[in-house]
Structure formats: structure tokens, C-alpha cells
VOGU-3710 file (C-alpha; in Angstrom, 3 decimals, decimal comma):
1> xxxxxxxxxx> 44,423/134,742/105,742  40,901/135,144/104,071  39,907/138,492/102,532  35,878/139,324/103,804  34,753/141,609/101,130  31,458/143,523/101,928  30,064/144,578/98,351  27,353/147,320/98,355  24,857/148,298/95,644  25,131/152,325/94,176
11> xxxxxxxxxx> 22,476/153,539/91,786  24,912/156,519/91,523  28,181/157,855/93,309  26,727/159,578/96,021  25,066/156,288/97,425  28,329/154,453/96,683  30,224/156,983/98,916  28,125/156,688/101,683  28,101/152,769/101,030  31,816/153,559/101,473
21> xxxxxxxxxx> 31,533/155,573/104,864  29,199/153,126/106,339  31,697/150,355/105,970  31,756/148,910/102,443  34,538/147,455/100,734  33,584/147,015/97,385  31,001/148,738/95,423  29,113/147,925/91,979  27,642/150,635/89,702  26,447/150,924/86,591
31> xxxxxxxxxx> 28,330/152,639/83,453  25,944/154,661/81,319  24,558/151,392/79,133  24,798/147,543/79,191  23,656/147,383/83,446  21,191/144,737/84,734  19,160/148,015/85,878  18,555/150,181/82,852  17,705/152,980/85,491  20,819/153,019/87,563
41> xxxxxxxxxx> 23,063/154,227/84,602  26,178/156,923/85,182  28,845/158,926/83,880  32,622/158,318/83,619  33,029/161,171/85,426  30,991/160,227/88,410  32,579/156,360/88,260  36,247/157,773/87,963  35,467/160,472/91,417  33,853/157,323/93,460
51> xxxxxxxxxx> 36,674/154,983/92,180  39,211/157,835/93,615  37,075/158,263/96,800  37,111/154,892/97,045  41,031/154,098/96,382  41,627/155,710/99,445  40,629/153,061/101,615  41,318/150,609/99,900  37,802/149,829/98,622  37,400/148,470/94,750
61> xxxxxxxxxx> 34,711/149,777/92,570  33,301/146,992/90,407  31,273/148,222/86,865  28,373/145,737/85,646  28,449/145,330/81,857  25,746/142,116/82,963  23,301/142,068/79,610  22,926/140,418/76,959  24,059/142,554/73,593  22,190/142,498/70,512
71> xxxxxxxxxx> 24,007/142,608/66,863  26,218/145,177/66,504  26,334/146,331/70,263  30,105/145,034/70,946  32,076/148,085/69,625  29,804/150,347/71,884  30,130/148,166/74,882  33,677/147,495/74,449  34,545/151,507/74,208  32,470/152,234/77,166
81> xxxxxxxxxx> 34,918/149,523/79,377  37,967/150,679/77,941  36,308/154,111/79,483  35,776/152,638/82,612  38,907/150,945/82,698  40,559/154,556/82,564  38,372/155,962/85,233  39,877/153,417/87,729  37,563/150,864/87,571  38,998/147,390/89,656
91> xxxxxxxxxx> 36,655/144,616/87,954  34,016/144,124/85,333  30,724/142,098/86,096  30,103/140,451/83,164  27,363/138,562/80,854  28,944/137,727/77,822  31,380/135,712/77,798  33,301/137,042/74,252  34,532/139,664/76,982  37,225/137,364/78,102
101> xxxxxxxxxx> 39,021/137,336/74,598  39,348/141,024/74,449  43,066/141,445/75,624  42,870/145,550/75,872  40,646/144,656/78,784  42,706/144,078/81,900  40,819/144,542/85,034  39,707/141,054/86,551  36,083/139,559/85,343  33,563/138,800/87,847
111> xxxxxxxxxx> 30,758/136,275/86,001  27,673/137,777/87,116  24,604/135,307/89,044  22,925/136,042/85,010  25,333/133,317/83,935  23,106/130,614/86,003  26,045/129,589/87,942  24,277/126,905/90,374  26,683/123,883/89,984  30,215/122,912/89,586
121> xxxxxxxxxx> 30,416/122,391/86,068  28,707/125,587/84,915  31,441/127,015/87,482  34,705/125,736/86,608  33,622/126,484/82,846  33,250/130,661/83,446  36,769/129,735/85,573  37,764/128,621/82,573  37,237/131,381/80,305  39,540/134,030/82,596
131> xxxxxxxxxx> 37,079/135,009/85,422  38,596/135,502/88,544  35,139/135,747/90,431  32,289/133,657/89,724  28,487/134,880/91,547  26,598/132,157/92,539  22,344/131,550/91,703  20,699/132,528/95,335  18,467/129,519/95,383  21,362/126,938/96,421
141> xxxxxxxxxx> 21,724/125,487/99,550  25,021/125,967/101,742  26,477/122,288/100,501  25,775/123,178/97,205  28,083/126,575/98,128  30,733/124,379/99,836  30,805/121,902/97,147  31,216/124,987/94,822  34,310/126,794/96,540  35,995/123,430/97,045
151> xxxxxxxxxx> 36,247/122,848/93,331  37,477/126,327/92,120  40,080/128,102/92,816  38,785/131,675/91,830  36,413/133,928/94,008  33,510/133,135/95,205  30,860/135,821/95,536  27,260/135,097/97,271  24,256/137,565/97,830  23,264/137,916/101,419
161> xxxxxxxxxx> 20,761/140,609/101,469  18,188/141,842/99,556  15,355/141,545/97,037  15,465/137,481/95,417  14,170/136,760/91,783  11,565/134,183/92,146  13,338/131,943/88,789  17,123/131,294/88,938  19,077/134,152/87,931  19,928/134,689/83,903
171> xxxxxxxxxx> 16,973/132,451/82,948  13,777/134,226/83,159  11,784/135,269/80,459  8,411/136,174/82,366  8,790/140,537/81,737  10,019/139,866/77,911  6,546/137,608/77,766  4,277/139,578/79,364  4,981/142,799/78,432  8,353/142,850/75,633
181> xxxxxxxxxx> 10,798/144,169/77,973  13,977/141,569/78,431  15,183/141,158/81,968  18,657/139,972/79,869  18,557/143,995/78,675  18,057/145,455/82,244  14,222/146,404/81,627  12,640/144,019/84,246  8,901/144,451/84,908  8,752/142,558/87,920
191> xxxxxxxxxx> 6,154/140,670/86,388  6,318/137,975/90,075  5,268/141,288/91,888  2,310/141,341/90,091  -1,324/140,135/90,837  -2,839/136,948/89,683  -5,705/134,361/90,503  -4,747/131,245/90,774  -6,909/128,590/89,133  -6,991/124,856/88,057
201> xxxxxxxxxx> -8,279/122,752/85,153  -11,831/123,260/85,807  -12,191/127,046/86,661  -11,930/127,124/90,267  -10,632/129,862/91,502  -7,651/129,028/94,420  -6,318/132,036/95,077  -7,439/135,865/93,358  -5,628/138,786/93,456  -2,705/138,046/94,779
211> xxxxxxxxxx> 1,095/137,988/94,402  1,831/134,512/93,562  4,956/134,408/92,461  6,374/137,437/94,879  9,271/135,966/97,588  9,999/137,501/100,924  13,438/139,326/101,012  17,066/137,557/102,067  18,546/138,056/105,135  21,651/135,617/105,749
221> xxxxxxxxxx> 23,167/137,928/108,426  23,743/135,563/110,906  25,125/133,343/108,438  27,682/134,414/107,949  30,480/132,825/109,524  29,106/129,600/108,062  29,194/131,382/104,463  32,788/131,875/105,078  33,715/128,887/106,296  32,159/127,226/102,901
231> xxxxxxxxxx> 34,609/129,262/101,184  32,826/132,548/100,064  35,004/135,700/100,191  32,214/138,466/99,124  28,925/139,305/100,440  26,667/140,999/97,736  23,935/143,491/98,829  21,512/143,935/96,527  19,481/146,643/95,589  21,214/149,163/92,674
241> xxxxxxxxxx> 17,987/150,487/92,294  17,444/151,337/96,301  17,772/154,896/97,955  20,278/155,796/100,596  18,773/155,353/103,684  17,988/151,805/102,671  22,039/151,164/101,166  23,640/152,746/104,638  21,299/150,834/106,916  22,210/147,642/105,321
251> xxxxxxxxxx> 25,996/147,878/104,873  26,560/149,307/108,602  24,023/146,606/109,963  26,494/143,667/107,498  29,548/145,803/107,916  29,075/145,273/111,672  28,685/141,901/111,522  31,690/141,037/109,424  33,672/142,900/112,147  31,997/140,579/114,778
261> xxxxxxxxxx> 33,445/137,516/112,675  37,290/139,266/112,055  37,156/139,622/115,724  36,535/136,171/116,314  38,637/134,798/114,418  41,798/137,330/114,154  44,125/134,214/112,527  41,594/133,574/109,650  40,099/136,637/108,345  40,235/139,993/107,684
271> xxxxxxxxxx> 38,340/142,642/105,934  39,145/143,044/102,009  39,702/147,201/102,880  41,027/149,262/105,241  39,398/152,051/107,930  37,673/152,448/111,100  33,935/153,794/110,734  32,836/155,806/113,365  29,291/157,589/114,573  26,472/157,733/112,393
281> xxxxxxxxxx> 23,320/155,604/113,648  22,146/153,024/114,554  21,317/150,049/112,307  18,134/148,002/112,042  17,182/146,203/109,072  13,159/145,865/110,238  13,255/149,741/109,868  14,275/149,941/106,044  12,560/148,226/102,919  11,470/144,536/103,339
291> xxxxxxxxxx> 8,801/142,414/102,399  9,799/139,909/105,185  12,440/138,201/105,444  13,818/134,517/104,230  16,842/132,491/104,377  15,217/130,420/101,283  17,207/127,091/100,803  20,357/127,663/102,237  19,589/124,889/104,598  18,602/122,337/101,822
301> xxxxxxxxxx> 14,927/122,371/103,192  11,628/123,688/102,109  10,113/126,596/103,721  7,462/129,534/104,086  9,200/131,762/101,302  6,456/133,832/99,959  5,168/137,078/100,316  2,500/137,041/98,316  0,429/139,005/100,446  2,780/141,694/100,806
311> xxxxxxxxxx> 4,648/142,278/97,671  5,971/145,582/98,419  8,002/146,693/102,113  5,120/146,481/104,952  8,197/147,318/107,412  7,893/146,207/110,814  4,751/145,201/112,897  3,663/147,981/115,434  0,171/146,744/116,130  -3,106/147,052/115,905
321> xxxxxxxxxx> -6,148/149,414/115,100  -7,993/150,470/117,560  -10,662/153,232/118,201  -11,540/154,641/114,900  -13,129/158,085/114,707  -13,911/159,546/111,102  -14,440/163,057/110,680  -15,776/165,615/108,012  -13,495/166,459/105,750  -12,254/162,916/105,072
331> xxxxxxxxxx> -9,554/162,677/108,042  -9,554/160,070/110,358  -7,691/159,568/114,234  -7,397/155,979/115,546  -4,840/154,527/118,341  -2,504/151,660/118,244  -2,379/148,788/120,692  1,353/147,532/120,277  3,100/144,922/120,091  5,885/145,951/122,429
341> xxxxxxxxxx> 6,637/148,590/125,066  8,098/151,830/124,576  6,467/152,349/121,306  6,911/155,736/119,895  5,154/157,090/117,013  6,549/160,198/115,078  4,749/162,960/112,807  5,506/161,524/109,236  5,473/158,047/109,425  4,629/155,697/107,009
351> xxxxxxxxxx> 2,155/152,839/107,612  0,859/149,698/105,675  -1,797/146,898/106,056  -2,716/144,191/103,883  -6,452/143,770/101,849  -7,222/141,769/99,659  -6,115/143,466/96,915  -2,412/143,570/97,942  -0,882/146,524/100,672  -2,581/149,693/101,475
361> xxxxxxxxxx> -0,018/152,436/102,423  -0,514/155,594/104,529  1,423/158,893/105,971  0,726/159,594/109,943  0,273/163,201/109,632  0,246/163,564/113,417  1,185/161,082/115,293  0,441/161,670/119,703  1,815/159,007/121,758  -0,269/156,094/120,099
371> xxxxxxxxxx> -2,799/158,233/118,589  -2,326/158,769/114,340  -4,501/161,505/112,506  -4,369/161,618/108,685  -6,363/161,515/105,825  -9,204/158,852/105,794  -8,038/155,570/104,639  -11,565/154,146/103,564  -10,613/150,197/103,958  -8,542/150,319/107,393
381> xxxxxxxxxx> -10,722/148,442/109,918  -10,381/148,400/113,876  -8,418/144,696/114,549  -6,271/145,131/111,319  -2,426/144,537/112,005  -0,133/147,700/111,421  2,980/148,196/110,039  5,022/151,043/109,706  7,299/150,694/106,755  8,797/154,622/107,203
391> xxxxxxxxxx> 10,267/155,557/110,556  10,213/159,181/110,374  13,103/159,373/113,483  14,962/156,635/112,179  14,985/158,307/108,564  15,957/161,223/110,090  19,349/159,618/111,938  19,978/158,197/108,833  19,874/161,289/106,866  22,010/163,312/109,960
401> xxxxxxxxxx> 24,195/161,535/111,834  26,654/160,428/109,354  29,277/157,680/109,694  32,787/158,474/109,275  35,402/156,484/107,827  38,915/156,778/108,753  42,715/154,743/108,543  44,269/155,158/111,765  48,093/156,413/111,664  50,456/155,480/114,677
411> xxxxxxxxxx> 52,533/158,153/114,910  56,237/158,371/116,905  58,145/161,684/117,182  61,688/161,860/118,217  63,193/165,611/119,063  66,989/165,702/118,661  69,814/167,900/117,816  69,027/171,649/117,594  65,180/170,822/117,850  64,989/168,395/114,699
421> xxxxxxxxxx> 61,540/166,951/114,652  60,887/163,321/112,672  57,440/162,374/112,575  57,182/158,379/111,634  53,918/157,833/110,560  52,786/153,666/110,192  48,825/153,505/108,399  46,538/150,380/109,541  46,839/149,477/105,738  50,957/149,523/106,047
431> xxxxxxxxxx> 51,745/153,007/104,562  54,983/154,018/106,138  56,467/157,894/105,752  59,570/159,170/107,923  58,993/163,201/108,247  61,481/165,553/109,228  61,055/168,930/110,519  63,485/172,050/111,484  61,982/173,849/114,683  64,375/176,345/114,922
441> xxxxxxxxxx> 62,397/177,937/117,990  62,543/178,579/121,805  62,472/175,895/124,227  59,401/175,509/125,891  59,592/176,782/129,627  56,940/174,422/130,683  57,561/170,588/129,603  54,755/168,823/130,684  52,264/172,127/128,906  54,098/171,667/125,698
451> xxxxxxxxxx> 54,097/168,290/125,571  50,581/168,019/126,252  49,959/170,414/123,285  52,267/168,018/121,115  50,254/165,019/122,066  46,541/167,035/121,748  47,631/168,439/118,500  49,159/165,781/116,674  46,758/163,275/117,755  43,354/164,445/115,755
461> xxxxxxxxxx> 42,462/163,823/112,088  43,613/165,177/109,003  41,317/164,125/105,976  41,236/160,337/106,055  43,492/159,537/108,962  43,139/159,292/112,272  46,179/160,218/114,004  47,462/158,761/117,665  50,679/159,401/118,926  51,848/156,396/120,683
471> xxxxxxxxxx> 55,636/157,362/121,312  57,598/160,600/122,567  61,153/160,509/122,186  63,108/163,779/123,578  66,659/163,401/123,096  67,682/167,153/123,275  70,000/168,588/126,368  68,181/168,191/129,016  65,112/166,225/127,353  63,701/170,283/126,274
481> xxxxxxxxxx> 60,924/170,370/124,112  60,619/173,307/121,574  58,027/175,535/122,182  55,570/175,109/119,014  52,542/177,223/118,657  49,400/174,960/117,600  49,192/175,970/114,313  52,778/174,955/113,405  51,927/171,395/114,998  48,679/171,206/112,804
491> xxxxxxxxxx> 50,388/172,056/110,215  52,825/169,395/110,414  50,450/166,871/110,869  48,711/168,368/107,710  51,812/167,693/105,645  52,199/163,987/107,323  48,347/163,151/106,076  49,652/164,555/102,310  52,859/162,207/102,534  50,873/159,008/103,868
501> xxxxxxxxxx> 47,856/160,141/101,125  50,639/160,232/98,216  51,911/157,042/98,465  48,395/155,416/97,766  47,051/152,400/99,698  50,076/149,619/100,191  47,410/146,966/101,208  50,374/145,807/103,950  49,093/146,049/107,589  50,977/147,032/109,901
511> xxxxxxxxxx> 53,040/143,663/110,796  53,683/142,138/107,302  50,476/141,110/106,913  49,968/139,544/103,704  47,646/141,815/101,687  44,130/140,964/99,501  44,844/140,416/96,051  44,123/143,867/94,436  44,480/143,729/90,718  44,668/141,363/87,891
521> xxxxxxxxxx> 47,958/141,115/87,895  48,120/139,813/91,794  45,406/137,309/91,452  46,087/133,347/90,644  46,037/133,371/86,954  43,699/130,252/85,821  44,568/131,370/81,979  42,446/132,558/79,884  41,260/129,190/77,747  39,979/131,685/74,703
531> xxxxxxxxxx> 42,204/132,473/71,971  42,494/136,726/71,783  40,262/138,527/69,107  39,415/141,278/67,463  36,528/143,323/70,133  33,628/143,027/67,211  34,088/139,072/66,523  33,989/137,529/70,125  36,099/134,220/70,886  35,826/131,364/68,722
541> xxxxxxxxxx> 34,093/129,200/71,624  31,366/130,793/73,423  29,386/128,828/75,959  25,911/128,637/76,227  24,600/131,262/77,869  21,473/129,145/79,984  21,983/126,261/82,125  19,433/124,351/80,670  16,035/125,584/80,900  14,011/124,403/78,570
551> xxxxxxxxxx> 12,985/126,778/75,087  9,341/127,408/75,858  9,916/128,151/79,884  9,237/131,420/80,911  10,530/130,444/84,686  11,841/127,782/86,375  12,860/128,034/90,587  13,448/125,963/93,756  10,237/127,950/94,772  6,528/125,776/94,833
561> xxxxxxxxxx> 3,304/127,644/94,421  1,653/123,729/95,837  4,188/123,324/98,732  3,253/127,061/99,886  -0,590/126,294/99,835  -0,016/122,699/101,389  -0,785/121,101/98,228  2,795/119,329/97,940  2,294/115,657/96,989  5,855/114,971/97,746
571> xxxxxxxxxx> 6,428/116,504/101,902  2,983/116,962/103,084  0,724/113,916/101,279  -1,596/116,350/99,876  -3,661/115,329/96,200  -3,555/118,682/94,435  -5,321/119,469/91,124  -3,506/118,307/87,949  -3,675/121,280/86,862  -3,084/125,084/88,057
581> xxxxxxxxxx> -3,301/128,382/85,810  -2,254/132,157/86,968  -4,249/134,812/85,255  -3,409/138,057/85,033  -5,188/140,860/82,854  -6,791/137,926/80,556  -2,910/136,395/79,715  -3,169/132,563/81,398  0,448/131,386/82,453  0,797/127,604/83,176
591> xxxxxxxxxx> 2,750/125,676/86,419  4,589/122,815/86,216  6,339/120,509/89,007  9,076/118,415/88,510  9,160/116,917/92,224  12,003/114,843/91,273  14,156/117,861/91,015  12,117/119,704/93,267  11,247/122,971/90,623  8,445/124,691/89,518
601> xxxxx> 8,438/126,144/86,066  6,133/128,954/84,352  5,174/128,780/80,755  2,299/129,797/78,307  -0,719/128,189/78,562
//
């Protein structure tokens, strides 16, 4: 049986619970220091209440310790896991390898996708060194994944959804270049958001002004069956540095579809956690940040992959402009034409539309049927395509309608004796408590009333269980029932919940179903290769942290700046310049193309 694991992104532990309620079953966050996102850092406190919220349903909580240290840096960052460690933390993603000699550190390691894991050998070497989980460079194809997961024998984690670096994971040095802050320290720029004009050797302007190096966003849900298949147990979400709405729109849309594929095949998978989620909205990816979406090379093929005319979310297409009336005092009204029927515009929505200098964005102030007033937005033409990257209504059932997330109990009551109660209670996840109760009480006068109350009563929730009472044993003279008020029945279901919720999650369903491994101790040990050290001298063999690219490379990725123009000598016969040049604020960065391997690389020119 296979193990699904849905991992979600949490800037902080609110956002990780309601990654949790909207189907999650792991979650990565950020300690206070040492995070790939210097602005997602949090407290011990707040990790050790999400990893208890969390616990409950089986869910892990996974804390990224993913940058690179400078001198002197391991004592802090070794006292801040030992921390985490104690506030119930279930894995470590990890950078540096000298983590995997420390032996006070217990929980599994996960290699994070900054250790440029993109083939076989750079995999079976962080194997090697302890980790349990290795997270695999985005820009591979799905034989490169298969190939990957045939030759290990530890996890394999793959991102599915989100935000892509243009150069392979770990090895870009673009931000640090441009403008001194590391990417390996968590202080990103986004420098391949950023404008530039494309030149070549002579001058000649190709491109100006726009966002060369900027990729469309992933979206492999309806891949991922064949993800699985390859061998991949967890599905990353990206985005630690994303607000609510976007993280519980994405997990319930992926959490959805993961229960599609369990369904399907009942013999071969199963989720990693346990619970039902219930309510809440409904999920649509086109409605929450994007800038487009791409499948990139998972199919071993070229594509379209850039959005470098819409670096930041443009949302989903509407329509376009149509009938625009200006008006003193610098407000404007204009209708829509739209793309489809049954197009409703709300007060509050957000709207965006490309120029030439990148995406304008606007607020609908009013918004009639298809008419928008709002302040005048000088450059928006009649023709121009719409977006709406904010759905007011659709923000609004995000922020409402809340999923919840529940086990559900089978419960079985047998009545016996003077009126002895015992209330066998069997969790989804295999929690099994036997509950007796003295009803020393009148018989009920009318059966079928009291039993009905029984049933009604017994079968609701009680914090994270959903109760359903599924067998009725009387065994009294004369099959009697006792005649319980409801509040004695409530309470005994109340006191069921705290028996179930005391023995902690078994990870057995119901069955003898064999469960996900859990904790270090449970997983298939591959030995740790390093010999143990003291925290503050790191193992005697550390590997190299790149995969090769070369010293003076700023960038190097799958992604071609010539095959996106049609300039690609190799697929589509086309004689570009011999050379090409991205400015940017009078700093000249120079392309290279290595067709054999099929890579672009950025350095100084």
C-alpha cells in the first residue's frame, strides 16, 4: 500500500491549520532562522500548537532548516532544531549536509530541491548520508522521476503546484549578483521577475522591458496518478510566502484530487493522514494567484513556458474593454464583453491587463452586471483583454465558509444487565476504546422514542470525530431501553471523544491496514554513512553542495530565452544572433546555450 502525502506551504500556524482543515497531510514551516524564506520565520510556540493541531489527524509538520550557514552559525542552528525537535516537529528539510552526523537529532531528514537533486547519482549520495526523503529539481521530465524512484529506496518528494525558479534549484546566484542578497540565505530578490531588454552583439534591441527570465506557474494536477505511478509519495505545494486564500484553494483543489486517485485505486494507495473534510467552498485554481500555468518538461519536450509578459498573477481572462467613458474627477465606467456566459462581476474586484511595461492592476469599485466604475486607469484602452486576478465573491467563500476536518468513529452500544451501557468506539485511523457506563435509571416507556434519541444523540460530533452509530444491541428483559435524558447521552459521547483523543493517532485503519511510516524509527534505515560528531565540526565527508554548475554562472535551466522567441537552431532551424545580452538598470548579464544538453546559462558580461 502506497502512502499519498499532500504537503502544504504555512508562512505561519494559522495558514498551516487551515492547510490542515482543507485536506493537507503534511505541512512545512519555517523556525525563527535558517528558512529558504527569510520572511516566513516563527516561534516554537506557534510550531509546537500546529504540530499538536496537527497530531490529531495524523498530519506531520515538517521544519525547513534549507540555507546555507556561514562560520560560526552551527551551534545556533543546531539549538534551534533540538527546539523544534521538542515542539513535536516530524522531519527536518535540510541544506547542509553536516546535519546528518549530529546524533541528538532524531527526526527523519528530508534533502531539500536546494541540494540540486536532478539525477541518480546526486540522489543515492543524500540517501547515503541518512535522508529518508530526497526533493527532486522541478525541471525534470517524468522518466527522469521514474528512473529516480526506481533506484532509491527512500522518499520521493516532487512539487506539483506553484511558483518555479527559472535556474535549477540550489544553484542560482542571479539576487546575490545583482543586488548582494543570497538566495542560499533565504533573501531572494526575484531578480527573473524583473525587467530587461534583450539585445545582441551589435546593439539591437530584441525585446525591452520585459520579463525575460519570468516562467508561468506549475500545475501538474492532472498528473498525478502518473506521478505516483513513477514512484513519488509527496506532492509539494509551494508558496511559504502566500496568503490563505491562495494555500486553502490549492490544497482542497489537490486534496480533492488525491481522493479521486485513492478512490480509484483502493488496493494501491491511500492518503498519508487521516479525516474526512467537509463544507467550505468551492475550489478553482484560475481564481487564486497565477501567472499562467505550465507543466514545463515533465513530458521531456520543449514548450511555451514563459510569462514574461505577465510576471505577476493576471488571474483569469474575463474579457474585453468596451465603451469607455472618462469623467471629471479622474473616474472612469467601461463594460466588459466576455468570454463566457453567466459572467458576474462583484464590487471589489481586482483586474489586470498587460502594457508594455509589464501588468497594470486595478480595483472595480462598482461593478453593475458588466459595467466597472473606478478610478481612471490612464493606459486601459477599449479592445484590451481583461483579467480579474481578485474575485471579490470567491474571496469572500474562502474567507467564510470554512472546511471542516473530521475522523469518523463507528460506534456499537450494547445495553445489558441492570441497564449497563458499553460504548465501542473503532476511529478511521484504528483507535479502538471499549466504554462502559452505569444507567441506573427508568426504563423508557416508549422504545422506538428513546431509541431514536440514542441514535440522534450519539451520532453527532464531538471535537474531531464524527460519530455514527452503526449497531444497537438491547439485551435487557424484554429488549427495554433506559430512559436517558439528552444531556446524559451527550455527555457520554463527550467522554468517548476524550478516550479515543487520549490514545493519540494509532495510524491502523480500521481492518489491519498497514499504517504510513510515521517516525524515524519506523522508516527503512539506509544507515547513516557519516561517522557522528561533535554539532560545531560537521562530518568528516561533506559533499559538494552544487551539481556542477560552473564558478562564474549566475544561472543555468532547461528554460531557452531563443527557443521561446523561435530563434532555436536546434527544433525550429532558425539562425539566431551569436550573441544576446539582458540589461537591466545599466548591469549587462550574458546567455549562453549549450544545445547539446539543452540549457541556457546566465553570467556577467
Amino acid at each position: 500500500m502506497q502512502c499519498l502525502e499532500l504537503l502544504a506551504p504555512a508562512r505561519n500556524k494559522e495558514i498551516g491549520i487551515a492547510a490542515i482543515d482543507c485536506g493537507a497531510d503534511a505541512v512545512y514551516i519555517a523556525g525563527p532562522d535558517f528558512g529558504a524564506r527569510k520572511a516566513a520565520g516563527n516561534g516554537f510556540d506557534d510550531i509546537a500548537e500546529l504540530c499538536t493541531y496537527a497530531h490529531r489527524f495524523g498530519v506531520r509538520i515538517f521544519v525547513t532548516y534549507n540555507t546555507l550557514w556561514r562560520d560560526g552559525e552551527e551551534e545556533q542552528a543546531h539549538a534551534q532544531m533540538l527546539l523544534a525537535q521538542q515542539a513535536g516537529a516530524d522531519a527536518f528539510i535540510i541544506r547542509e549536509p553536516r546535519i546528518a552526523a549530529w546524533p541528538d537529532i532524531t527526526v527523519p531528514l528530508h534533502a531539500s530541491t536546494q541540494c540540486a537533486i536532478r539525477d541518480v547519482e546526486r540522489a543515492r549520495l543524500f540517501e547515503s548520508l541518512g535522508c529518508e526523503r530526497i526533493i527532486l529539481e522541478r525541471q525534470l521530465s517524468l522518466e527522469q522521476i521514474r528512473e529516480i524512484c526506481a533506484a532509491v529506496r527512500c522518499e520521493v518528494e516532487f512539487f506539483v503546484h506553484g511558483a518555479l525558479c527559472t535556474g535549477y534549484s540550489g544553484e542560482c546566484r542571479l539576487s546575490e549578483y545583482l543586488d548582494g542578497r543570497s538566495a542560499d540565505r533565504g533573501e531572494c530578490i526575484q531578480a527573473c521577475r524583473s525587467l530587461y531588454d534583450l539585445v545582441d552583439g551589435d546593439g539591437r534591441v530584441l525585446l525591452r522591458n520585459k520579463a525575460v527570465l519570468s516562467l508561468r506557474d506549475y500545475n501538474l494536477k492532472a498528473r498525478l496518478e502518473e506521478l505516483a505511478d513513477a514512484g513519488v509519495s509527496s506532492f509539494k505545494i509551494e508558496g511559504r510566502l502566500k496568503n490563505a486564500s491562495y494555500v486553502k484553494n490549492v490544497v482542497r483543489d489537490y486534496s480533492l484530487a488525491l481522493d479521486t486517485l485513492v478512490a480509484k485505486y483502493p488496493e494501491r494507495y491511500r492518503r498519508a493522514s487521516y479525516g474526512e473534510v467537509s463544507g467550505g467552498f468551492v475550489p478553482d485554481t484560475d481564481k487564486t494567484f497565477n501567472r499562467g500555468y505550465t507543466e514545463l518538461f515533465l513530458d521531456g519536450r520543449r514548450g511555451k513556458w514563459s510569462s514574461m509578459d505577465a510576471p505577476k498573477s493576471m488571474g483569469e481572462a474575463v474579457g474585453t474593454v468596451e465603451r469607455i467613458r472618462r469623467q471629471p474627477g479622474r473616474t472612469m465606467t467601461f463594460s466588459v464583453k466576455p468570454l463566457r456566459r453567466n459572467l458576474e462581476l462583484r464590487n471589489g474586484d481586482g483586474f489586470a491587463f498587460a502594457t508594455a511595461d509589464g501588468v497594470t492592476g486595478f480595483r472595480g469599485d462598482v461593478c453593475e452586471g458588466l459595467q466597472v466604475s473606478c478610478k481612471d486607469v490612464p493606459d486601459l484602452r477599449e479592445g484590451t483583454a481583461l483579467y480579474r486576478n481578485i474575485n471579490a465573491a470567491f474571496e469572500k467563500a474562502l474567507e467564510t465558509q470554512a472546511c471542516r476536518r473530521e475522523i469518523p468513529v463507528r460506534l456499537s452500544v450494547r445495553i445489558h444487565g441492570k441497564y449497563v451501557l458499553e460504548v465501542r468506539a473503532l476511529s478511521q485511523d484504528g483507535r479502538e476504546v471499549l466504554s462502559p457506563f452505569h444507567t441506573d435509571v427508568e426504563t423508557a416507556e416508549n422504545g422506538e422514542r428513546a431509541e431514536a434519541m440514542l441514535r440522534e444523540q450519539l451520532s453527532k460530533r464531538s471535537g474531531v470525530f464524527r460519530f455514527s452509530l452503526e449497531e444497537l444491541k438491547v439485551e435487557t428483559a424484554g429488549g427495554r431501553l433506559p430512559l436517558l435524558s439528552a444531556s446524559t447521552i451527550n455527555g457520554i459521547r463527550r467522554l468517548v471523544a476524550e478516550d479515543l483523543d487520549n490514545l493519540g493517532v494509532s495510524g491502523l485503519a480500521p481492518g489491519g491496514q498497514e499504517k504510513c511510516p510515521r517516525s524515524a524509527a519506523e522508516m527503512p534505515s539506509q544507515g547513516n554513512l557519516l561517522p557522528a560528531s561533535n554539532p560545531d565540526s560537521g562530518p568528516s565527508v561533506r559533499p559538494e553542495l552544487s551539481a556542477g554548475v560552473a564558478d562564474n554562472e549566475l544561472m543555468r535551466s532547461k528554460y531557452c530565452v531563443r527557443y521561446e522567441l523561435g530563434l532555436c537552431p536546434k527544433y525550429q532551424g532558425a539562425r539566431p544572433p551569436q550573441e544576446l545580452f539582458l540589461l537591466n538598470n545599466g548591469r549587462r548579464l550574458a546567455l549562453h546555450f549549450d544545445c547539446a544538453a539543452c540549457e541556457m546559462s546566465v553570467t556577467p558580461a
